[in-house]
Every structure is written in C-alpha cells, then in structure tokens.
N, C-alpha and C positions, 0 to 999 in steps of 0.2 A: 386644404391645409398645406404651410409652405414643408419644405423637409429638405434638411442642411446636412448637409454628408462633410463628415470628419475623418481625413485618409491622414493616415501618417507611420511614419516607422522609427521604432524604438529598441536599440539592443538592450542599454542600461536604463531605463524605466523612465527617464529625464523629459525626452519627449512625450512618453503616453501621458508623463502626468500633468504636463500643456496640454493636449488634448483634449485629456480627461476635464480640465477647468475652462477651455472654450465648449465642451458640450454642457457643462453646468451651466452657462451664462447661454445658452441655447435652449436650456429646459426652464429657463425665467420667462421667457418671453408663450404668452397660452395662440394656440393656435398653429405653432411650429414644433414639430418631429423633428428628431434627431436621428441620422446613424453613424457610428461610429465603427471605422474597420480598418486594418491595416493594410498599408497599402499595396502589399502579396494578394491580398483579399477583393480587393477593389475590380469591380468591373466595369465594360466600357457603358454598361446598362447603369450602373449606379450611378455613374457620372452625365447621362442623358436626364436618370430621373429626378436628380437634387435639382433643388432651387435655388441653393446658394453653395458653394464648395470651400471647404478649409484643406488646407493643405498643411501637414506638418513635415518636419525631417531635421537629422542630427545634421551636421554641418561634421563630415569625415577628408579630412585634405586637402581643404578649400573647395568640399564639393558637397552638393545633396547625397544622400542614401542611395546605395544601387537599388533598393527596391522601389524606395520614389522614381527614379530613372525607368527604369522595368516598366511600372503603373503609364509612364508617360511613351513607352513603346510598343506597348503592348495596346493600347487605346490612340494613337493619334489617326494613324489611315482608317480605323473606321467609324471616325467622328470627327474630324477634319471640315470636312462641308456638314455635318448633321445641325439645324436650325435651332435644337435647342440646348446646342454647346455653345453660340455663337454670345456674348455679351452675357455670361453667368457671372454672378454675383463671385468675387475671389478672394480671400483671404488667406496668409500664409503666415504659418508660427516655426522658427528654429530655434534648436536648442544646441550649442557651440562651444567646446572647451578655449578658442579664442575669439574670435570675430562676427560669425558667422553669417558676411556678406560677399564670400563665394558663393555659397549655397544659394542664399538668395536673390542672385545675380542671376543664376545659372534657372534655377524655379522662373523667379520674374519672365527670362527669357522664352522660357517655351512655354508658360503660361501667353504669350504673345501669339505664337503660334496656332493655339487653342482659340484666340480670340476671347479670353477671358476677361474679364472689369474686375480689378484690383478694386475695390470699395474700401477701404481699408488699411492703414500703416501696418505692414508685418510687426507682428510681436519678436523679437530675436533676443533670446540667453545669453548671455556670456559668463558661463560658470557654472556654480549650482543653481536651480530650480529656485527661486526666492518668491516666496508669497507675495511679494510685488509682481513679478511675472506672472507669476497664477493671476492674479488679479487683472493686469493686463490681459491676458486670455481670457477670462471671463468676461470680459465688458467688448471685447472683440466677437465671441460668440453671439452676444446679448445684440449689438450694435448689427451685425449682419441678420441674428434672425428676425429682427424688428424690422429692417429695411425690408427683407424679401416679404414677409406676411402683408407689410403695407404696400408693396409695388413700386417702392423708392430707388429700387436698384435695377 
C-alpha cells in the first residue's frame, strides 16, 4: 500500500484547510493511506517512509513558514544521500495574502536539494481559501496518490 504524507503549517487555518482537501482527494484513490502532520511534527522517518510527499506552507514575507524551514533543517543531513529520498513523488500547495511565489521559489529550491520530482503544478492561494482551490487540492492529492499506487512516478 502506497502512503502520501501531508506536512504543512497553518497559523490561521487557511493552509490546514488545503491540506485537509488534498488528503480528501488522497482517500479517493483505494489502496493509498494517508498521513497528515504538521510540519513541527514531521520526521526525517516519515519522510523515508511516504511514497509520495505534499508539502504545504503560508507564504509570510515572501517566504515559507519557519516551521516548513525547521522540517527542511532538521531532516536534510540525515537524508541527504538516503536511497529512498532520492526522486519521491513531490507536490506543493501555498496559501498567500499576495503572491505566494517567494515561498514557492524558496520550497521548489531545496525541494532540489532533497532530490525530489515535483509530479505536479503547486496549487498557490492568493487570498481566501475558495472552493476552487480546495478543489484544486483535491484533484492534486487524487493525481499524486494514483501515480504512486500505479508506479507512474
């Protein structure tokens, strides 16, 4: 069974509830588990064991979340060379009171580093939360955990 790890950090709820709608569009697809954690929470074990990784984070000053940052210093030297970081399946959702392609400049970037495969067009907010978005995140979910369970990614 594949299993799609959802990290991401949310002060004002904006982000969890993109999350929340690419881990729906993750429990559409039979034969792929979900976890969902914040990315405080997040270990360098959880990121060995997914089979596809979502990433989420508000976009604060033209920049990701310090605890997105954190997740990605706290885990890089001891996963750096480890074989089953190396081309994980990658997808990344921000949510932005303007732009929000610092953040995902800044993600994209050391998602590089990681050696991760973007599968996927980031999902990016700009404003409130619109069930357009959600919707977008769920078919982002749906699309990566369908790729990982068939070996497409």
């Amino acid at each position: 069974m594949s299993i799609i790890l959802i990290t991401y950090h949310s002060q004002t709820g904006n982000t969890e509830k993109m999350a929340n709608a690419v881990a729906e569009g993750v429990k559409e697809i039979e034969d792929v588990a979900v976890s969902v954690k914040r990315a405080s929470n997040t270990t360098a074990q959880d990121l060995i064991e997914c089979d596809g990784l979502m990433i989420g984070s508000p976009e604060y000053f033209g920049y990701m979340a310090g605890a997105v940052k954190d997740l990605f210093d706290r885990t890089y030297e001891p996963l750096r060379e480890h074989p089953r970081i190396f081309r994980k399946p990658l997808g990344i959702f921000i949510c932005a009171g303007n732009e929000g392609f610092g953040a995902l400049k800044q993600i994209e970037r050391i998602c590089i580093g990681y050696q991760f495969k973007k599968v996927h067009e980031p999902v990016v907010c700009k404003g409130p939360v619109a069930e357009e978005v959600l919707a977008q995140c769920v078919k982002m979910g749906k699309t990566i955990a369908a790729g990982c369970r068939e070996g497409i990614f």
